[in-house]
C-alpha positions as CSV (number, residue, x, y, z in Angstrom):
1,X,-18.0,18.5,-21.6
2,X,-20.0,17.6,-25.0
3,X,-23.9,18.4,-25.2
4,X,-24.8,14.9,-25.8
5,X,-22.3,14.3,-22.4
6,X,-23.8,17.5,-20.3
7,X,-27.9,16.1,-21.0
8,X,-26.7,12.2,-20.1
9,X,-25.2,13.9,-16.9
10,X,-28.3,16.1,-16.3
11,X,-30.9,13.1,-17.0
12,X,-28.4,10.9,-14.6
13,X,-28.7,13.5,-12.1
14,X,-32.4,13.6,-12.5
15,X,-33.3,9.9,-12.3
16,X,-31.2,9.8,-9.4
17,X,-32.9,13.0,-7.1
18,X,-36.1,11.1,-8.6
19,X,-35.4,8.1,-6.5
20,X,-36.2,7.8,-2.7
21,X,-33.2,6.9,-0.2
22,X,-33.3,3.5,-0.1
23,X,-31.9,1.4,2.4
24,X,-30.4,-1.0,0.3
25,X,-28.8,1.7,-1.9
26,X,-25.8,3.9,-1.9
27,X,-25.0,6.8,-4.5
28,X,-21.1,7.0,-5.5
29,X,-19.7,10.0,-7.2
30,X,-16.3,9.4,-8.2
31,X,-13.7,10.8,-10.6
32,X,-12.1,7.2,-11.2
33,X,-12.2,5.2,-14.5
34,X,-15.2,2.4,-14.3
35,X,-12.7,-0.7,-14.9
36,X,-11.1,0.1,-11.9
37,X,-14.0,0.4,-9.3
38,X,-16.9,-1.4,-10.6
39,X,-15.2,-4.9,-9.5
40,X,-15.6,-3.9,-6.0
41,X,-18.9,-2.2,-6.1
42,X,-20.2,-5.5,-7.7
43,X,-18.4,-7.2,-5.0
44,X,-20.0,-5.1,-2.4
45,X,-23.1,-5.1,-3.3
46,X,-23.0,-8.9,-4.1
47,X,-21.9,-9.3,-0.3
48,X,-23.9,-6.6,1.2
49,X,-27.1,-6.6,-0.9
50,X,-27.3,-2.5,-1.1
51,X,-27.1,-1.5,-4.6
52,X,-24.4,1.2,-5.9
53,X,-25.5,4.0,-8.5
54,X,-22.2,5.1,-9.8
55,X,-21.9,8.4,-11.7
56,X,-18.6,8.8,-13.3
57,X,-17.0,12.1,-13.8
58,X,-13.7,13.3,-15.6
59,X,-13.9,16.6,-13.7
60,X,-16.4,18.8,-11.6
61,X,-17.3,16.8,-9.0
62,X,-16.9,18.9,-5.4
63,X,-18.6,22.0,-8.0
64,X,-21.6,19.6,-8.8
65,X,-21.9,18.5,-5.4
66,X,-22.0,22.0,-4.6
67,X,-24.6,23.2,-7.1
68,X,-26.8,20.5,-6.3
69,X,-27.0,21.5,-2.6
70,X,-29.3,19.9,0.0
71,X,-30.8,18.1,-2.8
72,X,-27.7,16.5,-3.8
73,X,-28.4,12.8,-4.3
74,X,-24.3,11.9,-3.8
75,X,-23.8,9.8,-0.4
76,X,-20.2,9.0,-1.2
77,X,-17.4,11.2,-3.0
78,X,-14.3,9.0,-4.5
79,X,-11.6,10.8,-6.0
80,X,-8.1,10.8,-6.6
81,X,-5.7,12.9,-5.3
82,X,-5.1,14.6,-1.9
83,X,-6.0,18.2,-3.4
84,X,-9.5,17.6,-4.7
85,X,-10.8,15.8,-1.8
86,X,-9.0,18.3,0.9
87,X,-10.5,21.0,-1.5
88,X,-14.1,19.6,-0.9
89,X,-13.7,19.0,2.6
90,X,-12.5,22.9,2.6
91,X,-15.6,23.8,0.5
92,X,-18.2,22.3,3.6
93,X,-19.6,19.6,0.6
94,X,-18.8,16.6,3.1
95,X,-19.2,15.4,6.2
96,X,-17.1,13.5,9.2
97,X,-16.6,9.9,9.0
98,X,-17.8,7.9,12.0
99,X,-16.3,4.6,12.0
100,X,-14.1,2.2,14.6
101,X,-13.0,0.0,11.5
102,X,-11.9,3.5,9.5
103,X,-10.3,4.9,13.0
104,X,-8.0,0.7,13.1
105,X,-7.1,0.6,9.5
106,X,-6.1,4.4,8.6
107,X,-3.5,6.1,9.9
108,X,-4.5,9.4,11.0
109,X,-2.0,11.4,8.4
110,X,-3.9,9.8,6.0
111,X,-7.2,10.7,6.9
112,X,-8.7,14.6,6.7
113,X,-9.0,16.8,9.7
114,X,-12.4,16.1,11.5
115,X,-12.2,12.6,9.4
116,X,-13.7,14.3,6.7
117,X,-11.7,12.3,3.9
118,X,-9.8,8.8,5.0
119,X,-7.7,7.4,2.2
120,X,-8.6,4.1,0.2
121,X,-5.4,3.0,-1.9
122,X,-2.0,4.8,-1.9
123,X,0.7,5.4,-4.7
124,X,3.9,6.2,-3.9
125,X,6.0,8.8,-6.3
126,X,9.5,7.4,-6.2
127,X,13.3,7.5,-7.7
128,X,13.9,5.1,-11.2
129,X,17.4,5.4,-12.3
130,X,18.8,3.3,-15.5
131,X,19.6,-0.3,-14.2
132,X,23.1,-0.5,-16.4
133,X,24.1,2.7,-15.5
134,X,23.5,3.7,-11.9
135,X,23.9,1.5,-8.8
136,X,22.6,2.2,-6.1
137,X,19.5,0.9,-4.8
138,X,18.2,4.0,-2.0
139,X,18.4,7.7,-2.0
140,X,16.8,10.2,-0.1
141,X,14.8,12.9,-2.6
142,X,16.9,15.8,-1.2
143,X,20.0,14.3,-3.8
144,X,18.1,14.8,-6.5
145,X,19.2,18.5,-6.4
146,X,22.9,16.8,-6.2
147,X,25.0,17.8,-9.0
148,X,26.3,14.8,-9.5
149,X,23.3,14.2,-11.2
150,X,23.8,17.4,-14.0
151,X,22.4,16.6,-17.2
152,X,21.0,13.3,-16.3
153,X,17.7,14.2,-14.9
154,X,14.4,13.8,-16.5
155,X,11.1,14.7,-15.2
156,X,7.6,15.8,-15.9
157,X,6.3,19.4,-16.1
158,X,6.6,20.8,-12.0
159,X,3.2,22.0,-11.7
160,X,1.7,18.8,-13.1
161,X,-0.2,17.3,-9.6
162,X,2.1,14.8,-9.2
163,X,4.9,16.9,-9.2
164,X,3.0,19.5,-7.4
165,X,2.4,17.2,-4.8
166,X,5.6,16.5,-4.0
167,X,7.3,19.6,-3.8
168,X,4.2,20.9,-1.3
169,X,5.5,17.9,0.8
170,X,9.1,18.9,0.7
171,X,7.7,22.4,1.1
172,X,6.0,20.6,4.5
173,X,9.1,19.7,5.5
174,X,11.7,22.6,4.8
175,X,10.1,25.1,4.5
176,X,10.1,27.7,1.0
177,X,14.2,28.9,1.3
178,X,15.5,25.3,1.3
179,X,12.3,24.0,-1.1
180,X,13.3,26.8,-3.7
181,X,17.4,25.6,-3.5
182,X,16.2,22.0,-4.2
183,X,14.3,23.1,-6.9
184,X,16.6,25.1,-8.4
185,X,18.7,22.3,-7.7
186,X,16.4,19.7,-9.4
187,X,16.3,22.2,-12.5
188,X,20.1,22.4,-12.9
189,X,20.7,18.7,-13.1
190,X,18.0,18.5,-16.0
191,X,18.4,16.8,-19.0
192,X,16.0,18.3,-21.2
193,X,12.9,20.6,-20.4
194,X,10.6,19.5,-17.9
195,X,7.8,17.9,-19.8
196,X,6.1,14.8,-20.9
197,X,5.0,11.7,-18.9
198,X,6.0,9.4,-16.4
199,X,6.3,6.5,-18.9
200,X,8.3,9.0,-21.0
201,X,10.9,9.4,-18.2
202,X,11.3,5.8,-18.3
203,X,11.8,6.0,-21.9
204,X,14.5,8.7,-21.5
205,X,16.2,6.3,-19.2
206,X,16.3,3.7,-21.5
207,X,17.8,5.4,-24.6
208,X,20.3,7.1,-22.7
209,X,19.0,10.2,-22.3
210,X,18.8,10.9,-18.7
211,X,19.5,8.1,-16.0
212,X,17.6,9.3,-13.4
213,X,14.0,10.2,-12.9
214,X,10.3,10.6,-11.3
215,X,7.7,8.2,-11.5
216,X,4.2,7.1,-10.2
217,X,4.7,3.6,-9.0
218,X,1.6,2.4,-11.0
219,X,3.6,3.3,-13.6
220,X,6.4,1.2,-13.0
221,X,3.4,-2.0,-12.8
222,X,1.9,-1.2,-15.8
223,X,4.9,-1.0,-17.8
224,X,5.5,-3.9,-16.7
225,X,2.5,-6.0,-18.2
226,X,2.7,-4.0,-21.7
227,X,2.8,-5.5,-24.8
228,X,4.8,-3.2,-26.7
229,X,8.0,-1.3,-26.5
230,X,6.7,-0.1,-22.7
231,X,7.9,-3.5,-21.7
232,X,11.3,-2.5,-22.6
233,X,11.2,1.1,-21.2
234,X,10.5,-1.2,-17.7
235,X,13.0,-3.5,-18.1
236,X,15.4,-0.5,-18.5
237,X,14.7,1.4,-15.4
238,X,15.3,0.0,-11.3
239,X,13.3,1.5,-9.0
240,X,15.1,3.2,-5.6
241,X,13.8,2.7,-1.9
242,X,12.9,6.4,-1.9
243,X,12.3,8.8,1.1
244,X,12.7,12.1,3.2
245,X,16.0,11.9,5.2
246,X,13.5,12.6,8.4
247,X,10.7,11.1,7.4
248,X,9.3,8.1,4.6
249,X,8.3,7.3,0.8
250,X,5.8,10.6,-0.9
251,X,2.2,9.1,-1.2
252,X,-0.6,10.4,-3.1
253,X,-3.8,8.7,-2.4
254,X,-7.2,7.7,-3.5
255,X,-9.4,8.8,-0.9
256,X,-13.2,8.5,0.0
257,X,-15.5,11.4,1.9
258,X,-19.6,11.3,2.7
259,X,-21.0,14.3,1.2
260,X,-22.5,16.6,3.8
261,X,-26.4,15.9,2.9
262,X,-26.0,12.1,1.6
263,X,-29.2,10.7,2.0
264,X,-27.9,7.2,2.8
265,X,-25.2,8.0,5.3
266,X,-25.3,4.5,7.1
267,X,-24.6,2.3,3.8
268,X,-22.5,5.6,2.8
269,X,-20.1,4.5,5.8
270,X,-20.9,0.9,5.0
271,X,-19.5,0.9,1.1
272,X,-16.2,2.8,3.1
273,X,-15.5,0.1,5.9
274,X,-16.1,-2.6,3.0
275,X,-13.3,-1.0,0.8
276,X,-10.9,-1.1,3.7
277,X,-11.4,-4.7,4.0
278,X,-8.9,-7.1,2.7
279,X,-11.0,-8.7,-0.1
280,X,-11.8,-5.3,-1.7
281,X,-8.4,-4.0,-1.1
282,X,-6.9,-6.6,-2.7
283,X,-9.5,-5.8,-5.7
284,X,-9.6,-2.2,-6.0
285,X,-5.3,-2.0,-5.6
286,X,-4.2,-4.0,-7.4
287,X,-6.3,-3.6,-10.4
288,X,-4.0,-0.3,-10.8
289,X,-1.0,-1.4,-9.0
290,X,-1.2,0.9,-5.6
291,X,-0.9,0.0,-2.1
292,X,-3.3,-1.0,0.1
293,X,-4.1,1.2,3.1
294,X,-4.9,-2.1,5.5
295,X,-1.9,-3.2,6.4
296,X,-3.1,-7.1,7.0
297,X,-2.8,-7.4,2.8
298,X,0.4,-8.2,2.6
299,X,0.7,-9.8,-1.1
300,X,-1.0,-6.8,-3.1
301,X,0.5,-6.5,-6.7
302,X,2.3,-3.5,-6.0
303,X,4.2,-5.0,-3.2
304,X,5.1,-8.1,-5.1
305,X,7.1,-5.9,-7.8
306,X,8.0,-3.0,-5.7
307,X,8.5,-4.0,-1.5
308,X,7.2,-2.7,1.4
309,X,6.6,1.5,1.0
310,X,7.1,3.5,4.6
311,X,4.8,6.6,3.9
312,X,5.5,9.6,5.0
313,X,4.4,10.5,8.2
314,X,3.5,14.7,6.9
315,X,-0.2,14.5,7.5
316,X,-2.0,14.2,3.4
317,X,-4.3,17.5,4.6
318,X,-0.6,19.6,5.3
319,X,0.6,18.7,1.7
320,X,-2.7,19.8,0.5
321,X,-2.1,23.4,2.3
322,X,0.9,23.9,0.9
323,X,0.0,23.3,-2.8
324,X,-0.4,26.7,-4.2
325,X,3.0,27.9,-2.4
326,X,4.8,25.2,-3.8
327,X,3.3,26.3,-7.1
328,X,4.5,29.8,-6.8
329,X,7.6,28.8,-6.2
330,X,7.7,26.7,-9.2
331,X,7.0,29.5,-11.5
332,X,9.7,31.8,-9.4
333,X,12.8,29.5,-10.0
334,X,11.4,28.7,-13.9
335,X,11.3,25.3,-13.2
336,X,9.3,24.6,-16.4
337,X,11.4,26.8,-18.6
């Protein structure tokens, strides 16, 4: 963080702890990029009439939450992956979520023990394979470690988050001996080292490279609306119905908590319920191409291009557990080598 960034942050911070708790006002601390929530928090507020003070963040935010204490001027905490908001529910900075609408809409593996985190939006991590070259159109992750696939594989670094996510799930389900073969696995059927992006795995795919790969499905919509040669790396790849042989599709999510001392815990759980509902889910997904977590919006961008997902049913907080173990074992077989 620049000077110039850490004194706007510290005068934000100050303005807000100035203010009184309103009760037509909710704070929002969030690590997601403005273009993508600001259409719903003008919605909501536009609906609702209770204001949202939104303080942006690239990093930090359970540490600030936590430094700021019973003084901490954060009602709602918005971030974006399972780790960081399991992390702040570990660190006591947040609070249970009371709500009938939350308890309907969200299935309980997607919501934090205690309630303490309930998911928003979902992306799903999924098989691409090169459209020309490949044919199949399903696979269960556990072939990825197939050698049929030697030298064709491309992926990003393992202990990226994404990645790390999804080898804590396998982890959840297999437990570390069979986890470490499939990686091992998974590292043998490489085509070059473990690196890059997900849009470069597409890229890969499409020059003949590798013909199978990893990929964020947000990704895959993106890609999809480019304007340059991204368009082409798209129309290269197909995306694979992907799952667990026991179980469904890999999700990561964006996910909401209260923070333990929020100040405006009623129109905290408000600003929640409202981006559950089917207006602002259809907002706040598709303006980055993930899937809803109400299940009554059927016709999200995400499922237009990509189907139906089945996630899996390992509870979000258990893939969380198992991050640092599936981390270790990443480094043990030299999966980034």
């Amino acid at each position: 963080m620049t000077p110039t960034t850490r004194l706007c942050a510290l005068a934000l911070t100050s303005s807000l702890m100035a203010v009184p708790a309103l009760a037509q006002s909710v704070n929002l601390y969030t690590t997601r990029e403005p273009g993508l929530l600001n259409p719903v928090l003008e919605s909501f507020t536009k609906d609702t009439g209770i204001k949202v003070n939104a303080v942006f963040l690239k990093d930090g935010l359970q540490e600030r939450v936590k430094a700021e204490g019973s003084n901490s001027p954060a009602d709602v905490m918005l971030m974006v992956d399972v780790g960081q908001i399991d992390a702040a529910a570990a660190a006591g900075v947040t609070q249970p979520v009371s709500s009938a609408t939350v308890d309907k809409i969200v299935p309980k593996q997607l919501r934090g023990a205690d309630n303490n985190w309930v998911t928003l939006t979902q992306r799903a991590r999924v098989v691409i394979v090169s459209k020309e070259r490949v044919k199949q159109d399903s696979i269960g992750y556990e072939d990825l470690a197939d050698p049929k696939w030697k030298g064709k594989l491309c992926i990003r670094a393992g202990q990226h988050p994404y990645n790390n996510a999804f080898f804590a799930a396998y982890l959840a389900h297999y437990g570390a001996e069979k986890t470490e073969a499939f990686l091992k696995g998974v590292k043998a059927n490489t085509a070059r080292k473990p690196g890059g992006g997900d849009r470069e795995v597409a890229r890969d795919i499409q020059s003949g490279q590798c013909d199978i790969g990893l990929i964020n499905t947000y990704y895959i919509g993106l890609m999809s609306q480019a304007k340059n040669e991204q368009k082409g790396w798209y129309d290269a790849i197909k995306p694979l119905k992907s799952s667990f042989k026991d179980g469904g599709t890999h999700v990561n999510v964006s996910a909401a908590a209260i923070a333990k001392h929020a100040p405006n815990k009623e129109n905290a759980v408000k600003l929640i319920e409202y981006m559950l509902s089917e207006k602002a889910q259809t907002l706040y997904a598709d303006g980055n191409f993930e899937f809803p977590v109400n299940p009554d919006v059927k016709e999200s961008a995400a499922v237009k291009l990509l189907g139906t997902i089945t996630p899996d049913r390992i509870p979000l907080s258990d893939i969380a557990k198992n991050r640092k173990a599936a981390a270790d074992l990443v480094d043990k077989v030299g999966f980034d080598n």
